[in-house]
MARLUM-526554 format. One line per 10 residues: their letters; for each residue y, x, z negated of C-alpha. Coordinates in nm, 2 decimals. Layout:
N
a	Y X Z  ...
end
This chain:
206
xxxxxxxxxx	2.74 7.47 -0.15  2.92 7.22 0.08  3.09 6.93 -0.01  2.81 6.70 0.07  2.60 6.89 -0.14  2.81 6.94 -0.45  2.91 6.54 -0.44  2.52 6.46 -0.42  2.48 6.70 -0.72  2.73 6.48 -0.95
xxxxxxxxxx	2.53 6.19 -0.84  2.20 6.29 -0.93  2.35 6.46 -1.24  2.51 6.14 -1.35  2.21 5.96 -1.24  2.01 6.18 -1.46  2.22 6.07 -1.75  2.24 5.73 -1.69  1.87 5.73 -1.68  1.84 5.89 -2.07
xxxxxxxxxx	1.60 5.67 -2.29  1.89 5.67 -2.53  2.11 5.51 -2.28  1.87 5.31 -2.10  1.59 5.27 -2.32  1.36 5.34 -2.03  1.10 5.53 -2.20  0.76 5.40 -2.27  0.51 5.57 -2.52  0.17 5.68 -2.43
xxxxxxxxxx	-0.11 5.47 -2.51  -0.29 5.77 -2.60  0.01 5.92 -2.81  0.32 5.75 -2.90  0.50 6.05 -2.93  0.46 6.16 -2.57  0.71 5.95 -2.40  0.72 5.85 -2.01  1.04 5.81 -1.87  1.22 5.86 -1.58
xxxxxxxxxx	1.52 6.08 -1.59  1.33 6.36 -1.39  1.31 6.19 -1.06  1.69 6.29 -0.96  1.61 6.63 -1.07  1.33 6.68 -0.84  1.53 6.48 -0.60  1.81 6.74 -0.60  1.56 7.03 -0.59  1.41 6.85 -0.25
xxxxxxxxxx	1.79 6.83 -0.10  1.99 7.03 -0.22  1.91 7.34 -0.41  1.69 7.49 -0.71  2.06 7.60 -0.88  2.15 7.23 -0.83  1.82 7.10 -1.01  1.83 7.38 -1.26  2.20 7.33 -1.36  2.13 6.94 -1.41
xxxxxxxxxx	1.82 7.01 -1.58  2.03 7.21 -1.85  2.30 6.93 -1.84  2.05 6.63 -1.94  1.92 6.85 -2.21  2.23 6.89 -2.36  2.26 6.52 -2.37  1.90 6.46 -2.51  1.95 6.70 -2.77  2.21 6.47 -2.90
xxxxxxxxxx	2.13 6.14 -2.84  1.73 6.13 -2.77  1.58 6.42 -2.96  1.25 6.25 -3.05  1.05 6.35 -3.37  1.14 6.69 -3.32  1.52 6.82 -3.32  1.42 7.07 -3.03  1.17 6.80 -2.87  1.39 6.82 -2.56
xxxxxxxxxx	1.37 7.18 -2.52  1.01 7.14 -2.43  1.12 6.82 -2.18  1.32 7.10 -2.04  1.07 7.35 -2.00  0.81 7.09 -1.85  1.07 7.00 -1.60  1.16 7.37 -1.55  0.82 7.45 -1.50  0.70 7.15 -1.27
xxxxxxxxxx	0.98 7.27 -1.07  0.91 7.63 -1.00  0.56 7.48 -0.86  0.72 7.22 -0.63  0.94 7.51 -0.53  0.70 7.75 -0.42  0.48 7.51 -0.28  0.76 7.38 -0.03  0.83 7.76 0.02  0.52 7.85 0.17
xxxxxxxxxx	0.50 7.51 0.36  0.85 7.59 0.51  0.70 7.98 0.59  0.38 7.80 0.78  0.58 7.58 0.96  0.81 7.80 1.09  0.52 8.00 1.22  0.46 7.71 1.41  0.78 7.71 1.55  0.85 7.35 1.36
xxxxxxxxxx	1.16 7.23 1.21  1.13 7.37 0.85  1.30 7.09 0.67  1.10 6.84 0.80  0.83 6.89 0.59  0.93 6.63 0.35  0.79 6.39 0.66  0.46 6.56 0.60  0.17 6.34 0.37  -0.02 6.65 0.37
xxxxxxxxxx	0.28 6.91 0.17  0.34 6.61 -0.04  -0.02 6.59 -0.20  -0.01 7.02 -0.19  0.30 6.98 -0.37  0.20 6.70 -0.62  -0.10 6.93 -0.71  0.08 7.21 -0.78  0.40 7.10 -0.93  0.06 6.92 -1.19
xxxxxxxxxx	-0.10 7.25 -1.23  0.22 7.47 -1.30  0.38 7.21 -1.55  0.02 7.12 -1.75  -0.10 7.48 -1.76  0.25 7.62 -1.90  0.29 7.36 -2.12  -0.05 7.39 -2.25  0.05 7.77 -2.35  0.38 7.67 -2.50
xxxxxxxxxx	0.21 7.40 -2.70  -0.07 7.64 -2.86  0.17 7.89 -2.92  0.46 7.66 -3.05  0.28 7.37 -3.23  0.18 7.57 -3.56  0.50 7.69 -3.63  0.69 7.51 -3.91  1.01 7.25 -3.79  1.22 7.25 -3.59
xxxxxxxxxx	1.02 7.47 -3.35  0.68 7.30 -3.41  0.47 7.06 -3.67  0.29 7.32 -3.85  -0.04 7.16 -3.73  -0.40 7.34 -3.82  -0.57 7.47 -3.52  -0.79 7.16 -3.54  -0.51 6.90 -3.49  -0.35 7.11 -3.20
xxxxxxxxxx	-0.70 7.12 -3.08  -0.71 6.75 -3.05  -0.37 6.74 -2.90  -0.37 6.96 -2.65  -0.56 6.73 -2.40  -0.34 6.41 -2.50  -0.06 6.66 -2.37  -0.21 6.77 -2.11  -0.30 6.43 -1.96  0.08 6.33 -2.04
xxxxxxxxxx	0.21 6.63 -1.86  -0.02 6.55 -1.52  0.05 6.15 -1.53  0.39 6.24 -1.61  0.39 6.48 -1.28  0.16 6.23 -1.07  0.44 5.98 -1.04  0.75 6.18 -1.09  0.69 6.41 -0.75  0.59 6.13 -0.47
xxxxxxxxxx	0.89 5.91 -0.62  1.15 6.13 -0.60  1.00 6.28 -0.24  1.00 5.93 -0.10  1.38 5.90 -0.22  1.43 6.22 -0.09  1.35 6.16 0.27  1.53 5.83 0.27  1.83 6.03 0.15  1.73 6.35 0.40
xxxxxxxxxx	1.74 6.04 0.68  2.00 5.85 0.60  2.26 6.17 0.52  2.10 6.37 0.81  2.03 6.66 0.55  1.85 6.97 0.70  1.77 6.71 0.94  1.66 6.88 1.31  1.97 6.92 1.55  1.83 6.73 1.87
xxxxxx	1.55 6.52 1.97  1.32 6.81 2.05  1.30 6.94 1.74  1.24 6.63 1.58  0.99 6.54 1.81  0.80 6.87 1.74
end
């Protein structure tokens, strides 16, 4: 990793942290479920995953959750372990997505890393990154939700049930405004840092 890169890392990571409910108090609970929080701490995450590297949004990732764990742990001691896992798993869709985008562009002989320019990945991506984080978290919830605290509630199958599509609705609203922010940052950043940027006038033309 380059200098440019690691330096943009600390910021996001320290921008990830200054962002923590507990810090900020930017967190606002679902209508449907004031338990489910909204918030915006993961829009440097995906940021740094669009810029710099999947280790870089991984390793903050891991770092916030440290920090939630201690000061913003919710109603459930190990409540940001599943914030983690949503993020994780948003990610590894947004990932793949812009690695098969950068695969078809290169078959056209474009500038891979311009696809953050293109409206077209950015809904593909949105989708997906939707899809992967509301389908795993759906698993980890049925799975996780009827064991006793601090891994779940102990719920019946009839109150998980109910909850299920309150979290599900969470996760994909959470995801529907998370992804386009942070990919609009991004390519401000991309632009005004020249990240991955073409190297002449061609290639950005192209």
């Amino acid at each position: 990793m380059d200098t440019k890169k690691l330096a943009l890392t600390i910021v996001f990571a320290a921008l990830t942290i200054a962002l923590n409910p507990a810090l900020t108090h930017l967190a606002f609970p679902a209508p449907f479920d004031p338990g489910l929080f909204y918030q915006i701490w993961e829009i440097p995450i995906i940021i740094a995953l669009l810029l710099i590297s999947p280790l870089s949004s991984v390793t903050i990732c891991l770092l916030n959750t440290s920090i939630l764990l201690f000061l913003f742990p919710g109603a459930l001691p190990t409540g940001p372990l599943y914030n983690m896992l949503a993020c994780l798993s948003m990610q590894i869709g947004i990932y793949t997505t812009l690695t098969l985008g950068k695969k078809i562009r290169a078959n056209k002989k474009t500038q891979t890393n311009i696809i953050l320019n293109s409206f077209k990945w950015l809904t593909i991506t949105t989708a997906i990154g939707i899809l992967t984080r509301t389908t795993f978290m759906t698993v980890v919830h049925y799975f996780a939700l009827p064991q006793p605290p601090p891994i779940g509630f102990g719920l019946n199958q009839v109150l998980i049930n109910t909850f299920l599509p309150l979290s599900a609705i969470f996760n994909a609203t959470l995801a529907l405004y998370t992804i386009p922010i942070s990919w609009i940052i991004a390519r401000q950043i991309q632009k005004i840092l020249q990240l991955h940027m073409p190297k002449n006038r061609t290639e950005q033309a192209k």
